[in-house]
Phi, psi and omega in degrees: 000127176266101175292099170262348183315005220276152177262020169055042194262333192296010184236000151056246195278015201263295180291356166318332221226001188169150233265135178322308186302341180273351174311123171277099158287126162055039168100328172262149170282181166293310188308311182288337160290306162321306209268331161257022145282331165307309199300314206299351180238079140072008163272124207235002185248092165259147144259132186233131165272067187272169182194247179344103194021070164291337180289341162299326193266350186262318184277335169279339134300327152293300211292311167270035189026029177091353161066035153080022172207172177325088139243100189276146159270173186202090173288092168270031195303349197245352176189125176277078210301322152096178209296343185254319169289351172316291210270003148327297189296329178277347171313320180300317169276006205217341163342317193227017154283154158307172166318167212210117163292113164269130164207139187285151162281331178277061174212139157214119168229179180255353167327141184259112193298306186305323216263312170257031148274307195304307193289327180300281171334276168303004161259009165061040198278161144311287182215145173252134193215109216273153185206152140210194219248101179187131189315152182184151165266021158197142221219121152272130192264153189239167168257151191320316197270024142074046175243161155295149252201292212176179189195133176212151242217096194270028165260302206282350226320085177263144173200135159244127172273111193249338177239125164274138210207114173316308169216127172243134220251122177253129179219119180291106175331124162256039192040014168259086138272144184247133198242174138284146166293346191304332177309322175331271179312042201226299179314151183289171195250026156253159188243005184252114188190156208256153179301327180285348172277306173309335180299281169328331173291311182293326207303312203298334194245021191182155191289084167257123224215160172284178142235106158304093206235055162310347182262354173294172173239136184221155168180131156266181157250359182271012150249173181261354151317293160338299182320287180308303211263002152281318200253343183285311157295348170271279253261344154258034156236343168333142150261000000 
């Protein structure tokens, strides 16, 4: 699932006029740069979430015919759910899936899916939640055996603690995770709420665990700063 509901507002005049997933590097979108690292590693069954000129974003998968495998909207034109009521709602569609891969559309890394399929798999995880050891102003904390912990906020510094724990390790979210459908039965019964709260909630009880991919290459994108130093790197690995 590609969370695109997002309002682009960190991207000022670039999002006025059409939805964050559709800003384009180098002749591609964001949605489209995402959706073919998925094909490239055999995911051929996608959910795309709109909200912000969700019809831009419906008409630009019809135009590119889906870009030649299984893609549902899962439509929020009418209420913006934000990442945890996103994938509630798209649940009906994912239910009786394998574990089910999250990605925000403004990320892009080089992260190997299989490789934090494999790791998901063998810790019997809940949720897997790729991270790495990089400044940010808020961090989720792990505990030695790399279950979630906590979360803490160093400007504001509000910290929730969810496991007591001797030491705890801060690592910054790459907006890449691998779930179980077992989560379903898990959500809360309102529906606008961010996923990383649902973690934290669940966590004290269950296996939510990092995956560490310090050597990826990561960016977000959801500034235009960001944006520009993203496009500076595809245009030096362009072939």
């Amino acid at each position: 699932m590609i969370f695109a509901a997002g309002l682009g507002s960190r991207l000022k005049h670039i999002t006025e006029h059409k939805p964050k997933a559709l800003v384009s590097i180098n002749d591609k979108t964001l949605l489209q740069l995402n959706i073919e690292k998925l094909i490239e590693f055999g995911i051929k069954d996608i959910i795309v979430n709109v909200h912000h000129f969700s019809e831009q974003v419906k008409s630009f998968l019809q135009e590119n015919n889906n870009f030649n495998v299984n893609i549902t909207v899962s439509d929020e034109t009418g209420l913006l759910l934000d990442t945890g009521g996103g994938l509630k709602k798209a649940s009906v569609l994912l239910k009786d899936s394998n574990p089910i891969l999250l990605q925000n559309v403004d990320i892009f890394s080089d992260i190997d899916y299989s490789k934090m399929l494999n790791y998901h798999i063998k810790h019997n995880s809940l949720a897997t939640l790729a991270v790495q050891n990089r400044d940010s102003s808020r961090y989720l904390l792990f505990n030695n055996e790399n279950k979630l912990s906590g979360w803490q906020n160093v400007k504001t510094k509000e910290k929730i603690i969810t496991r007591d724990s001797d030491k705890l390790h801060q690592y910054s979210f790459s907006g890449i995770h691998i779930i179980s459908p077992k989560i379903f039965d898990m959500l809360p019964n309102y529906d606008v709420f961010s996923i990383v709260k649902l973690y934290l909630d669940i966590s004290k009880d269950n296996n939510i665990i990092s995956y560490l991919h310090n050597k990826d290459v990561w960016f977000d994108v959801g500034t235009v700063e960001r944006l520009n130093k993203f496009e500076k790197y595809m245009n030096s690995i362009k072939k």
